[in-house]
BALO-550787 format. One line per 8 residues: their letters; for each residue x, y, z of C-alpha. Coordinates in steps of 0.02 Angstrom, whole numbers, plus 50000, padded with zeros to 5 digits. Each point is the difference from the previous one (the first is absolute). Layout:
<rs>
a) X/Y/Z; ...
</rs>
This chain:
<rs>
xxxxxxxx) 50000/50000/50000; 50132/50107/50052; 50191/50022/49966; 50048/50086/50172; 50030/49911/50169; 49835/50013/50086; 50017/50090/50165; 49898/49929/50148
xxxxxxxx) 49987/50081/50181; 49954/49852/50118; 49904/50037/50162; 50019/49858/50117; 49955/49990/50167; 50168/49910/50060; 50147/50029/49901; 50059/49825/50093
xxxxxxxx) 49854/49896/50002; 50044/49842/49886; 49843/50037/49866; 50038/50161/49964; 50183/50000/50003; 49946/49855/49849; 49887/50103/49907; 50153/50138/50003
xxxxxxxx) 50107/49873/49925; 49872/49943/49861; 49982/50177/49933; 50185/49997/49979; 50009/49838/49923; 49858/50041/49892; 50108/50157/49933; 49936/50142/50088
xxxxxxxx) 50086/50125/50112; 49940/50015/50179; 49986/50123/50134; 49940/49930/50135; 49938/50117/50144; 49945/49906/50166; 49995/50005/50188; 50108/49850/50078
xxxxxxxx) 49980/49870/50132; 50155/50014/50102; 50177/50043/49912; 50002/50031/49815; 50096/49845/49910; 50161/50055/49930; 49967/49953/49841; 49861/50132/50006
xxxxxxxx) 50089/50163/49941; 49888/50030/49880; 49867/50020/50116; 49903/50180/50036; 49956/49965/50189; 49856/50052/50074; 50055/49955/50177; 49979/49849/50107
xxxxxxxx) 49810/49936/50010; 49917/49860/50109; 49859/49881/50011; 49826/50068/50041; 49961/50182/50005; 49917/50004/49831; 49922/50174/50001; 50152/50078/50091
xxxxxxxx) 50119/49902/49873; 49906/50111/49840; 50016/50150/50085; 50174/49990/50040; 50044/49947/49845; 49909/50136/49888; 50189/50066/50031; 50032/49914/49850
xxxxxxxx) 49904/50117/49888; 50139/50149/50044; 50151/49904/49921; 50077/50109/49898; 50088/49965/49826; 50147/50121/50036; 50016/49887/50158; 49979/49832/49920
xxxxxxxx) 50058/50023/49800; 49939/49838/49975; 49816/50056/50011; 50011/50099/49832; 49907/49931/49851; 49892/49867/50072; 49887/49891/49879; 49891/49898/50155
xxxxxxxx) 49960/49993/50185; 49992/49820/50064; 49925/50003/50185; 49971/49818/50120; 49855/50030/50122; 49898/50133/50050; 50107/50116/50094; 50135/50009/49869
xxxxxxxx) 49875/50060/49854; 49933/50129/50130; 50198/50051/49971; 50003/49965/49826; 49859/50123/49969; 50082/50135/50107; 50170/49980/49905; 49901/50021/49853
xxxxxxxx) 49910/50156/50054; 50116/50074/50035; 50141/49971/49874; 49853/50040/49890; 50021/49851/49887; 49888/49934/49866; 50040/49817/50023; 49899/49829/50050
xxxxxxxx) 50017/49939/50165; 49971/49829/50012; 49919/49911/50160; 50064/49829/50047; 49922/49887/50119; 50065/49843/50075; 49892/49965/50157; 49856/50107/50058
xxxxxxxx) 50045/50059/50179; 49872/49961/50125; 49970/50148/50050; 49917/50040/49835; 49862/49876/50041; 49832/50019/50059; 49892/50118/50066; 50096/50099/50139
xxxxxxxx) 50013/50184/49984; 50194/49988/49967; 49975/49870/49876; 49876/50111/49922; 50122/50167/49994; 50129/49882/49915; 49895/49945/49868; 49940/50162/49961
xxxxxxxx) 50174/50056/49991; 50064/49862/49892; 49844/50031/49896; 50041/50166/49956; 50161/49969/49955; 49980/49857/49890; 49883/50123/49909; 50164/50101/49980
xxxxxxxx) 50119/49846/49957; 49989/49935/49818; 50019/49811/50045; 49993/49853/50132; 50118/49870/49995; 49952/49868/50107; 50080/49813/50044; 49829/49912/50036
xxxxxxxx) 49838/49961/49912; 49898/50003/50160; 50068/50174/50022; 49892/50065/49896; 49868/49860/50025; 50001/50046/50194; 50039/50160/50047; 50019/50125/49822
xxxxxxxx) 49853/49950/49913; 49885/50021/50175; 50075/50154/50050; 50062/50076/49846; 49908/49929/49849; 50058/50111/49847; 50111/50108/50070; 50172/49928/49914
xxxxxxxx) 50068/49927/49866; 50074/49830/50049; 50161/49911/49957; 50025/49816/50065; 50217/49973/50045; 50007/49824/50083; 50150/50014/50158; 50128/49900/49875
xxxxxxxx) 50175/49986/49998; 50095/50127/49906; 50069/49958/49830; 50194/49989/50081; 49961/49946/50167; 50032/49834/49927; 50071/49893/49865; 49933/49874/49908
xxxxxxxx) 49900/49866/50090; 50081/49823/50030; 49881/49861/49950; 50051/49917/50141; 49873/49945/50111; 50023/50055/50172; 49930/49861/50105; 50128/49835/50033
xxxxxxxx) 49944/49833/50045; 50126/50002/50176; 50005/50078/50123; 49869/50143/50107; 49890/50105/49895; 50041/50188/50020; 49865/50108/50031; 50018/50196/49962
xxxxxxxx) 49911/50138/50084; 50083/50148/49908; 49976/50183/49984; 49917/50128/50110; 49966/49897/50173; 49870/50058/50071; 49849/49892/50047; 49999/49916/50198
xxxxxxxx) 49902/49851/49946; 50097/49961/49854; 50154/49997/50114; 49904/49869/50140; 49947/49892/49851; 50149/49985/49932; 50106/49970/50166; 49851/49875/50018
xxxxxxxx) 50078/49902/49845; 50154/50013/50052; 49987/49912/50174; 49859/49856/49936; 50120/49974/49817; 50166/50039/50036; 50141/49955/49947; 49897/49945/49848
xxxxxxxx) 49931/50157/49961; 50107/50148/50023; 49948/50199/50025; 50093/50122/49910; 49984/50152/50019; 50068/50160/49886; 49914/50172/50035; 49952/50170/50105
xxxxxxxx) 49909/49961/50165; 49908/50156/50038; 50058/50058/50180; 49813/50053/50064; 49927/49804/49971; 50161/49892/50045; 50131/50120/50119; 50125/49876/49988
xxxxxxxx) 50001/49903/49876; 50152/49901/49985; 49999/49947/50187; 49837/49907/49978; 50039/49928/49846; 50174/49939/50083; 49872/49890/50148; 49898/49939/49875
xxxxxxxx) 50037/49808/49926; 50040/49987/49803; 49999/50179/49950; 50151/50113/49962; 49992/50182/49962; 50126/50082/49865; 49952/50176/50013; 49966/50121/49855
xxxxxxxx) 50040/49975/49842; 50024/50113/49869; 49862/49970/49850; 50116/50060/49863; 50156/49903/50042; 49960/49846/50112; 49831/49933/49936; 50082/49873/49908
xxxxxxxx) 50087/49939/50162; 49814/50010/50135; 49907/49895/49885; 50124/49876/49916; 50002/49844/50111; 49822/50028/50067; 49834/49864/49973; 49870/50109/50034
xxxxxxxx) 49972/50181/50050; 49861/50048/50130; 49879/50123/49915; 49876/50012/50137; 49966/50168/50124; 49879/50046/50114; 50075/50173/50037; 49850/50089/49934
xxxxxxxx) 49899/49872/49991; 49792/50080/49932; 50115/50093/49859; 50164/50023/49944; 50077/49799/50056; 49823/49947/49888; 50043/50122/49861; 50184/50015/49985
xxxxxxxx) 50112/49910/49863; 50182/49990/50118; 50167/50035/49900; 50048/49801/50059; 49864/49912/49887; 50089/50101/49857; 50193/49957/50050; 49959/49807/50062
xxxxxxxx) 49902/49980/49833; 50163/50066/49907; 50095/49875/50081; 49863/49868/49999; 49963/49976/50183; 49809/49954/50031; 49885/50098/50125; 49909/49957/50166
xxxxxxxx) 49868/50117/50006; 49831/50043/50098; 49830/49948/49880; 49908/50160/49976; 50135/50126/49971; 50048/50085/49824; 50156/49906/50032; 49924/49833/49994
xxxxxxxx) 49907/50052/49840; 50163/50026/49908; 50090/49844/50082; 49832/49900/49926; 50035/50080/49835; 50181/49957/49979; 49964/49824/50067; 50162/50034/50137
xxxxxxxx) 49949/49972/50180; 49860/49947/50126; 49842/50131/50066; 49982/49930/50193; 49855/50038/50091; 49970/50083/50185; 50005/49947/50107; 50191/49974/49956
xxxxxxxx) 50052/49931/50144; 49953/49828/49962; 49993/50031/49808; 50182/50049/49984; 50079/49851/50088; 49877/49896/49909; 50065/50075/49847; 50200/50004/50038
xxxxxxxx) 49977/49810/50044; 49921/49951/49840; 50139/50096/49906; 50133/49905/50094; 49943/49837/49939; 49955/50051/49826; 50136/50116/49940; 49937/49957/49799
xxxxxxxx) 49865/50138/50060; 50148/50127/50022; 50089/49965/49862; 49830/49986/49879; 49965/50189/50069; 50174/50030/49946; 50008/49972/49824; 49839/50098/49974
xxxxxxxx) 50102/50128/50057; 50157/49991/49907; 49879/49961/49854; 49898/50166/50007; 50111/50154/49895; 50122/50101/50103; 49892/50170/49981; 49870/49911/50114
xxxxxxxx) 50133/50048/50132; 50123/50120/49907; 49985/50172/49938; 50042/50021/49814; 50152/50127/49962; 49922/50149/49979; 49829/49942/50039; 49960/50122/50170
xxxxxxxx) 50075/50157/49888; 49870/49951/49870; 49869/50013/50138; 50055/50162/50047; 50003/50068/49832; 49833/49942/49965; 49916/50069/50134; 50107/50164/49956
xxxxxx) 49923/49994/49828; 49823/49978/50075; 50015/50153/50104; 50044/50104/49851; 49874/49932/49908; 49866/50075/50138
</rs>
């Protein structure tokens, strides 16, 4: 469409939260050039110079969190070169497009801002008076944004089309792997005939009953089934995380990983990955898509997940993994000691997998840039 680099500015609400620090890294590997302006959860990574900080943020505080950060719309281009000639504003959640609006108010700029949605907060549900003030305010400026891109069909089938019916243009963007993150896929199977099965629970760690189930399996199956765990516990559900993991029987805990560089190395050598959550469990743990049923399916590792859930919908669809039912307690271990005896099941779920095309679970070159640019053409279209 265009010759020139396209410029993006990216609002996100944690310039070291693992999701957006990957969305970062897929505009650059798509070809575009990124400014990324963000509050930050504790110390800014050194491999952030590039960042435009807004200061250090936290969990909770929603409406003081947008007021504070309104800053953002005073950033000056003398200040910051790098904000001259911008083609796009990008903007995750609600309280960064409140910013994204202000920054372009106030530069004056005649550019789309896009809106992109990954979970739907809580707070943004139901009928309390501050769930109603949020809605209004993300209503209004979705009315001034020229697109939603959103990760989720039930999204839109939940939450945007009750509350917002026809006030945004809508761009599905599945949470896949970006087009370098990886190389090409080994047709290897993953699952061996020896030895314990390894089960993964990887990527943001958040959910309390996901963490008893799964330190259930490991004392009734170990050492033939094996816990592994790769990921970011979050602080306000498990304060230390490591030390209960370290009492618990056939589980280990690796720590972060980086999505870009070690994905390769958190799922090679795993069975199965554990794709169930109860975190938020009436809406976003029903609704959500997780980054690991994209990266195990790469690497063909089948799913555990809960029957019900968007999750299990896709799982069904790709023919990779098993939809349990509640209560899980007793349908889990039922489960785990079925697979134990019947591996074929694993490694059947497998080579659907490695069968389906790599852009199931890869971005094409290019292919987010293309996005971009087509919602930029829409918008001058208007």
């Amino acid at each position: 469409m265009r010759g020139a680099m396209v410029k993006i500015v990216f609002f996100g609400h944690n310039s070291n939260e693992p999701t957006v620090r990957k969305r970062a890294h897929a505009f650059a590997a798509s070809g575009m050039d990124v400014v990324k302006i963000m509050p930050h959860r504790g110390p800014v990574r050194p491999d952030e110079s590039d960042l435009i900080s807004l200061g250090t943020t936290q969990d909770g505080a929603y409406f003081t969190r947008v007021l504070t950060l309104m800053k953002s719309g005073f950033l000056s281009a003398k200040t910051f070169p790098q904000l001259h000639q911008i083609d796009v504003i990008y903007a995750r959640n609600l309280d960064m497009l409140a910013c994204a609006h202000a920054f372009r108010r106030f530069h004056k700029l005649r550019v789309p801002v896009i809106y992109e949605v990954l979970d739907i907060h809580p707070k943004m549900i139901g009928n309390s008076a501050q769930s109603k003030a949020l809605r209004r305010l993300e209503r209004a400026l979705m009315r001034r944004s020229h697109a939603l891109v959103y990760s989720s069909p039930r999204y839109i089938e939940n939450y945007f089309d009750v509350y917002h019916p026809g006030d945004y243009q809508r761009y599905y963007w599945a949470n896949r792997l970006a087009a370098d993150d990886v190389d090409e896929r080994q047709q290897q199977l993953p699952t061996a005939q020896q030895g314990p099965i390894k089960l993964g629970w990887v990527g943001n760690l958040r959910c309390r009953k996901s963490m008893n189930l799964l330190k259930q399996l490991g004392g009734m199956f170990s050492p033939h089934l094996e816990i592994v765990i790769h990921g970011y516990p979050a602080n306000t559900v498990f304060p230390d995380f490591a030390a209960e993991i370290s009492q618990a029987k056939g589980m280990t805990y690796f720590g972060p990983y980086d999505r870009a560089t070690e994905v390769a190395d958190v799922y090679t050598g795993l069975d199965l990955i554990w794709a169930a959550d109860w975190f938020e469990s009436d809406q976003n743990s029903i609704w959500q898509i997780p980054n690991r049923i994209y990266e195990g399916g790469f690497f063909g590792v089948p799913a555990l997940t809960l029957e019900g859930t968007e999750t299990a919908r896709v799982v069904s669809d790709w023919q990779s993994g098993w939809a349990f039912r509640d209560p899980a307690e007793h349908t889990v271990p039922a489960l785990v000691k079925r697979l134990l005896s019947a591996r074929c099941e694993i490694e059947a779920c497998s080579r659907n997998l490695m069968a389906l095309p790599r852009d199931v679970f890869v971005e094409k070159p290019g292919e987010l840039r293309q996005l971009i640019e087509q919602i930029m053409a829409t918008s001058q279209a208007a």
